[in-house]
N, C-alpha and C positions, 0 to 999 in steps of 0.2 A: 419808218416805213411799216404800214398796217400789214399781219400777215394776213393771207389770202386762207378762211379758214374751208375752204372749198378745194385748195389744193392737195394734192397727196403728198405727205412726207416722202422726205429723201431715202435714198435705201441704207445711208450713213445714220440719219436719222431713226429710221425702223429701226437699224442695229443698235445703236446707243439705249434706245427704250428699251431694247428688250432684256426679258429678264435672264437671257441663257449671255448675253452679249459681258459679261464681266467676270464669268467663268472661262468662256472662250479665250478674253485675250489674256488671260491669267494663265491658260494652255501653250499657246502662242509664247508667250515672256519665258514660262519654265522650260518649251522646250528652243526656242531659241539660245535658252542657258547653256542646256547640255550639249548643242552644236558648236557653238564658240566654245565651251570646256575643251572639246575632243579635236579642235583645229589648229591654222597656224597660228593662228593671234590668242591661242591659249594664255599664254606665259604673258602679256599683255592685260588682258582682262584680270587675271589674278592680281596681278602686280598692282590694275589701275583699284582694285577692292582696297585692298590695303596700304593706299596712299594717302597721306594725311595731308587733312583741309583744316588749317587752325588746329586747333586743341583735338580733337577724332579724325581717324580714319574716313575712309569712304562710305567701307562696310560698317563703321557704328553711327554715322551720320544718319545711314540708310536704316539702322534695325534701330534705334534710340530714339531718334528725331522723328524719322518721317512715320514711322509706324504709331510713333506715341499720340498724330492724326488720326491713325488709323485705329486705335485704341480708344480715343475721344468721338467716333462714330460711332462706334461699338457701344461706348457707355451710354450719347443721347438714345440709340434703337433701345437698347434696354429698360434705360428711367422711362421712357413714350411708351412701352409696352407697359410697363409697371403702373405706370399711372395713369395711360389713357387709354389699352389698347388690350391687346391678345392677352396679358397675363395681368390685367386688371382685378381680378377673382379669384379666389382659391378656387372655385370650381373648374377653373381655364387653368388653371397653373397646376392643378392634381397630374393630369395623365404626363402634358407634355416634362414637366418637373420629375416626377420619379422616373420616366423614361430617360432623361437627360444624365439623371445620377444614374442608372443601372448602366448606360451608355457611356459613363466615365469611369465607373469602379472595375467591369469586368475587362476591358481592354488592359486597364493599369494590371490587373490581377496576372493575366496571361505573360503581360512584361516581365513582372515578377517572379512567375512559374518558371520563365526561359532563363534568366539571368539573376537568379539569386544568390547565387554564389559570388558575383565578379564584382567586388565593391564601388566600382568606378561605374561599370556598365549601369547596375542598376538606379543609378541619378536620374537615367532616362526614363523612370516609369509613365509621367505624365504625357507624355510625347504621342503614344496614342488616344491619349482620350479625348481630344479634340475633332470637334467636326469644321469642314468648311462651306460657311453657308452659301456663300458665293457661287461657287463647285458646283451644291449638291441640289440648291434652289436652280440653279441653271439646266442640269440635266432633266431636272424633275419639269420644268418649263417645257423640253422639248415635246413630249410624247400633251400637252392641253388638255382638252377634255376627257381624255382618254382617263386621267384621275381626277379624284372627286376635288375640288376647293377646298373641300374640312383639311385634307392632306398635306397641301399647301403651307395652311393655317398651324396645323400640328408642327410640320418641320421647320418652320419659322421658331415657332415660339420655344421647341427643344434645341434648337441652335442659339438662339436667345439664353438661353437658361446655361448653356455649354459655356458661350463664350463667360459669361459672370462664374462659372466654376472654374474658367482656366485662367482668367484673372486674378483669382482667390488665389490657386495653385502658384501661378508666378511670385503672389506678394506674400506667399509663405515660405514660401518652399525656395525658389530660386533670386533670394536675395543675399547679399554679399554682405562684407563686414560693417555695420551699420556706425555712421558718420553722424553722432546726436546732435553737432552745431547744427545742420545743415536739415537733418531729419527736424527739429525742433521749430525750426526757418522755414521749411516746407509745412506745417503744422498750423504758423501763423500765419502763413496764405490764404490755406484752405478756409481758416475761420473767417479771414479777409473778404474771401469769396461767397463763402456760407452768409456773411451779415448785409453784401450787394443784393443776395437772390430777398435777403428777409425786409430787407428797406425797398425791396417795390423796383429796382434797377432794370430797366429793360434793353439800355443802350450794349450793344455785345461787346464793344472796345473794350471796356472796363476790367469783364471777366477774360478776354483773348492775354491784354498784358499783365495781367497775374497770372494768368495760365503758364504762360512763357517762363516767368520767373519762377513757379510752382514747378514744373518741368526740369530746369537748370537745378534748382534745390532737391528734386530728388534723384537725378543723375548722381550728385555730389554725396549723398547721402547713401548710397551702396544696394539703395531699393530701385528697383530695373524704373529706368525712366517713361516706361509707357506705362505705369500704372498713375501717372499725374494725369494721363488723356481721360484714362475714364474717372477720377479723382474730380477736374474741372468738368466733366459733364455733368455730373451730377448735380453740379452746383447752379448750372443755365434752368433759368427760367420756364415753366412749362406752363400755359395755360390749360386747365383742364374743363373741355367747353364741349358743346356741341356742336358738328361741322368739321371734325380731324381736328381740334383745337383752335379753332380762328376766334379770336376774341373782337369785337365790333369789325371784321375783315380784316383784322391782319393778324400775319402769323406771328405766334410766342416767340420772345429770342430761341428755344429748343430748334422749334417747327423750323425758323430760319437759318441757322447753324447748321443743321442736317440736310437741309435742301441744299446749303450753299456744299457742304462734304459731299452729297450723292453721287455724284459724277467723278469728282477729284478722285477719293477714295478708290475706288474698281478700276479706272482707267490709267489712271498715274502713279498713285502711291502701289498699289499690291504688285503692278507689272514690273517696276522697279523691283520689287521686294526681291516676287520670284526669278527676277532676272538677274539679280545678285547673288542669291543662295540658293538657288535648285545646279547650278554647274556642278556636275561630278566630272570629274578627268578617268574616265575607262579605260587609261593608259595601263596597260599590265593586270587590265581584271583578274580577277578570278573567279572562277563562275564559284566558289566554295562560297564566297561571301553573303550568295542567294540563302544559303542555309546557316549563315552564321546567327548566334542567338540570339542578338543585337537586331539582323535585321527580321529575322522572322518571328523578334518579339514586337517592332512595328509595326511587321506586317501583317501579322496575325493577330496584334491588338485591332487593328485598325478593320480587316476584315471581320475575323470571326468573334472578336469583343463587341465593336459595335452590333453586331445583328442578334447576336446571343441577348447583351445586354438592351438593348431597344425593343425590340420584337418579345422577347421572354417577358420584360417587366411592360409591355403594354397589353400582352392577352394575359398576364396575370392579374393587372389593375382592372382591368374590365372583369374576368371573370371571378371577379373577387366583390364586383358591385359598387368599387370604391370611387370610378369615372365612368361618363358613358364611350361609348366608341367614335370615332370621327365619323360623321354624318356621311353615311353614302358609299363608305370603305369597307372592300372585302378584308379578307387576310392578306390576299397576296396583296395590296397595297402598301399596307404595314408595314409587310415583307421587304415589297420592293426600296420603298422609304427608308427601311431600316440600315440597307445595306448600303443606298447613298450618306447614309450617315458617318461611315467608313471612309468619305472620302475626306482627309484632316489635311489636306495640301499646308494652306498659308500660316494656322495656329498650330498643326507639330512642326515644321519646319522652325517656327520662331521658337517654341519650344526645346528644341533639340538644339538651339545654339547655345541656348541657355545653361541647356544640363551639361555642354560638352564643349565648353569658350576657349580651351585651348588646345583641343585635339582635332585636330583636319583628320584625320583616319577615321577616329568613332563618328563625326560628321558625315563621312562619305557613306559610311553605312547606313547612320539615319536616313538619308536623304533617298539613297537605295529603297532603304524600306518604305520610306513615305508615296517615293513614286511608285512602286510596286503595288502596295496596298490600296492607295488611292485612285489607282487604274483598275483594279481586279474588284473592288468595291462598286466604282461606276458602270462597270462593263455587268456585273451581274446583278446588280439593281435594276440597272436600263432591261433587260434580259427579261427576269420578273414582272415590270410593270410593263412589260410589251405582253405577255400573257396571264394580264390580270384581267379580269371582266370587266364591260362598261362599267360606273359608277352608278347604283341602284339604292338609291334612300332607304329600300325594306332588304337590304340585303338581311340574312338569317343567320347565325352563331358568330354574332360579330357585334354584340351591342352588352349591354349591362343589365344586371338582371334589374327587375323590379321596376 
């Protein structure tokens, strides 16, 4: 049946396009978590996390498996930037790139300021230094023209560059006692996959069932299993063409792979996510834990790191000459940008399981902090760019010298 292209989309339809619509039900997911945590079918939902399906749990079926998807999106958006797209250029990849690293190291700094004494605590530094682009792309959608495009473009492509830091971070940092059969086994995959992409292979089967078996091999190997997701993207095929990549009309195995995850990804794999680990049980709070160092080292990474670190290292790069500004953008745009940067929902959560796999107590605090910071982040981002000036191409003390 030919669609009618004279009809109006559905209003299920407009929501799905849109770009706020996968932070929304990401909203939706987490806070339906903390509802069920605090009800009668509490003791139920926990129970059903950690009931075992085969050889894992629920809960690591959900953070191993289904994310190591979500990790294999992550990698094709990045290689497609890299090679055909926003950070195609060192000149594109100057601002948003040092902003991303100043936006990773001062958050982690502050964690560390809070909790350097507590040996355990401090596992957790990385846990703020993640942004969520889903989140922060979606707020930033609501207020439209009201910010400039170039803005858009910037916090893409520094989210871009975030998540390939916090993938670095995992596969250094929070990997377990390493398994050489299996590490060596996952090894010969990769190369397996690496000589499909060199021999011209376009068919996606080929690279899907090594992927799988690449995946299984490094679950087994003590290296977190979502670093195989973005491990086999890199390996998918990329046509680098004119047209978004269409080579004689059709898309590269990449281009198809990521269309076919666009929707999966935000709609089903993230809302699961946060619908399994954002639950805190507020049974017996205590409001001290608002100020415990744990959590006001993520949530203070998360606020006052990201915006220090984004915002400082992007009117330091511009007024240094070393990039130009984003076209069209005052400061408070920056500004406003910087502080949805703050918002680390779905990457520190995943992080913070990482740093803290058998402690529910330091969990419930990360989780604390994460929601805290990543509310107080949006709220005063959103704030900023509601009193930022229309977008003006000649705006003045906002561009690079010379």
């Amino acid at each position: 049946m030919t669609r009618n292209p004279h009809r109006r989309p559905t209003l299920l339809r407009r929501f799905i396009e849109s770009e706020a619509s996968g932070g929304i039900v990401l909203m939706a997911a987490a806070a339906l978590a903390l509802i069920v945590a605090n009800s009668g079918v509490a003791a139920t939902y926990f129970a059903a996390l950690k009931a075992y399906v085969g050889p894992l749990s629920v809960s690591h079926w959900i953070n191993d498996a289904l994310m190591a998807v979500f990790f294999l999106l992550v990698g094709l958006e990045i290689k497609r930037e890299i090679v055909d797209g926003q950070l195609s250029t060192w000149s594109r990849r100057i601002l948003p790139g040092l902003c991303a690293a100043g936006g990773m190291a001062v958050p982690a700094l502050i964690f560390a300021g809070l909790n350097w004494n507590n040996g355990e605590v401090i596992r957790g530094w990385a846990i703020p230094t993640a942004t969520d682009i889903a989140f922060a792309l979606g707020v930033l959608s609501l207020f439209g023209n009201r910010v400039p495009a170039s803005m858009k473009v910037f916090l893409t492509a520094l989210a871009i560059i975030d998540d390939l830091g916090a993938v670095l971070i995992i596969a250094i940092f929070y990997t377990g006692n390493l398994d050489l059969a299996a590490l060596g086994g996952a090894a010969a995959v990769l190369a397996a996959l690496l000589a499909l992409n060199r021999l011209g292979v376009k068919a996606l089967w080929p690279y899907l069932i090594l992927g799988a078996v690449l995946w299984l091999l490094v679950l087994l190997s003590g290296v977190h299993a979502t670093v195989a997701g973005v491990a086999l993207a890199f390996t998918i095929p990329l046509t680098r063409a004119a047209g978004g990549g269409h080579e004689r009309g059709v898309y590269s195995p990449l281009h198809r792979l990521e269309h076919a995850l666009a929707k999966v990804v935000p709609f089903v794999i993230i809302p699961i996510f946060g619908f399994a680990n954002a639950g805190v049980s507020l049974a017996g709070f205590d409001a001290a834990a608002l100020v415990d160092p744990l959590t006001l080292g993520v949530a203070g990474g998360l606020v006052l790191g990201k915006v220090i670190g984004v915002y400082g290292t992007a009117r330091a790069t511009v007024k240094l000459g070393w990039a130009a500004a984003p076209v069209g953008a005052a400061p408070l745009h920056v500004l406003g940008v910087s502080l949805l940067c703050g918002i680390g929902f779905t990457m520190s959560l995943f992080i913070g399981l990482l740093a803290f796999p058998n402690n529910a107590a330091l969990q419930d605090d990360v989780k604390i902090g994460i929601l805290l910071g990543s509310f107080v982040s949006a709220v005063l981002g959103a704030l900023v760019l509601m009193l930022s000036p229309r977008p003006d191409p000649r705006a003045a003390g906002w561009r690079a010298r010379g």
